[in-house]
C-alpha positions in Angstrom: -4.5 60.5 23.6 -4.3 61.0 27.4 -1.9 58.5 29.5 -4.4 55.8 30.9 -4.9 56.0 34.6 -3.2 52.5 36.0 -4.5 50.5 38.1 -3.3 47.7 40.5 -5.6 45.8 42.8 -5.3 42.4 45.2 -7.6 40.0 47.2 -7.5 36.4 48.4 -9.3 33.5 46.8 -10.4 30.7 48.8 -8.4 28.0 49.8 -8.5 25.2 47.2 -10.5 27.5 44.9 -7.9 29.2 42.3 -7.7 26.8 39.9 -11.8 26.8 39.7 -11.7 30.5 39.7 -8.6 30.0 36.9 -11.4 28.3 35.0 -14.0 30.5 35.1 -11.8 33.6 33.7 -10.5 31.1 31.0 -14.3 31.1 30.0 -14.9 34.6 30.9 -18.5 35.9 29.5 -18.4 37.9 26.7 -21.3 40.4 28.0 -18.8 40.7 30.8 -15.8 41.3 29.2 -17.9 43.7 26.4 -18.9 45.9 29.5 -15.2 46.4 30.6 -14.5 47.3 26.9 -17.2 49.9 26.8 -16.5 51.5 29.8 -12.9 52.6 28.9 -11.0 49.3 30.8 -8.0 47.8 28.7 -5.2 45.7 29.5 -6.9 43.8 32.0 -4.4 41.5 33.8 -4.9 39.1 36.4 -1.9 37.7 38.2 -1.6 35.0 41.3 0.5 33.9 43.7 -0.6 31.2 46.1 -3.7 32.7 47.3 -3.0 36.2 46.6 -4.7 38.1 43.2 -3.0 40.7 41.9 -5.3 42.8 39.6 -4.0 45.4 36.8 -5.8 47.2 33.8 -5.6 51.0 32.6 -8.5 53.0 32.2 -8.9 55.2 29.0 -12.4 56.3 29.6 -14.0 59.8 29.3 -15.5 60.5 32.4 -14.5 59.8 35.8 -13.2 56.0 36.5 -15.8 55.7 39.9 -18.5 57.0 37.0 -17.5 54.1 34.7 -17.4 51.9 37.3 -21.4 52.5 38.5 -21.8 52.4 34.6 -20.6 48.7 34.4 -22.3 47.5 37.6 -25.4 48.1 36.1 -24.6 46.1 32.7 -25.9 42.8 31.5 -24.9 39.9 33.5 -21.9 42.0 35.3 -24.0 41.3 38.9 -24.4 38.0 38.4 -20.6 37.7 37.3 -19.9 39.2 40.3 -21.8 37.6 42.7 -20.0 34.4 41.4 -16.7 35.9 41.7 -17.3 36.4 45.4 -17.7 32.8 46.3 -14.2 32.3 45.5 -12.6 36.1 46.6 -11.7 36.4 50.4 -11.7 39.9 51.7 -8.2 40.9 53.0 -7.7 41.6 56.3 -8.9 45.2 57.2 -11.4 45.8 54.5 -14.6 47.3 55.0 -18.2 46.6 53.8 -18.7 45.6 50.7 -15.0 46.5 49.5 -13.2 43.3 47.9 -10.7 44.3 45.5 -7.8 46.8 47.6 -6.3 49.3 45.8 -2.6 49.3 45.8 -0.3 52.3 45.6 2.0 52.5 42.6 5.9 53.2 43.8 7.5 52.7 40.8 6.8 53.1 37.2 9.5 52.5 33.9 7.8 53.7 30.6 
């Protein structure tokens, strides 16, 4: 089996919205969470720090990660899990367009 490609992510959530955004991934929607599975997304972990998201999962797909990506936008109930997700996410400063989630750049990594 090929090493999954890692990924690493942040945004902002609202202020006075984390612990409502805590909620909703407590009750995450299965359709949602089946979509991630059947693209090739595992390990999914989100992390937080005040206002600050930190996003990591591996990717163990077959085709290319942007490829599985479109895939899952187009699955059941992933827009509107989305689109729900954005009331609470803030952009950071500096992003562009319709970009939410910035990648980060991996400096270190212990197997």
């Amino acid at each position: 089996m090929a090493k999954p490609m890692r990924i690493a992510m942040t945004l902002d959530i609202q202020e006075g919205k984390l612990e409502e955004y805590h909620q909703h991934h407590i009750n995450s929607w299965t359709e949602v969470e089946n979509a991630l599975r059947s693209v090739g997304m595992r390990n999914l972990s989100l992390y937080s720090w005040e206002s600050r998201l930190f996003y990591y999962a591996e990717y163990v797909g077959s085709i290319p990660f942007e490829e599985a990506m479109e895939q899952y936008a187009k699955m059941p109930r992933v827009q509107e899990w989305e689109a729900l997700m954005h009331k609470y996410q803030k952009q950071l400063p500096g992003s562009t367009g319709d970009v939410w989630w910035q990648p980060m750049k991996e400096i270190y990594h212990q197997d």
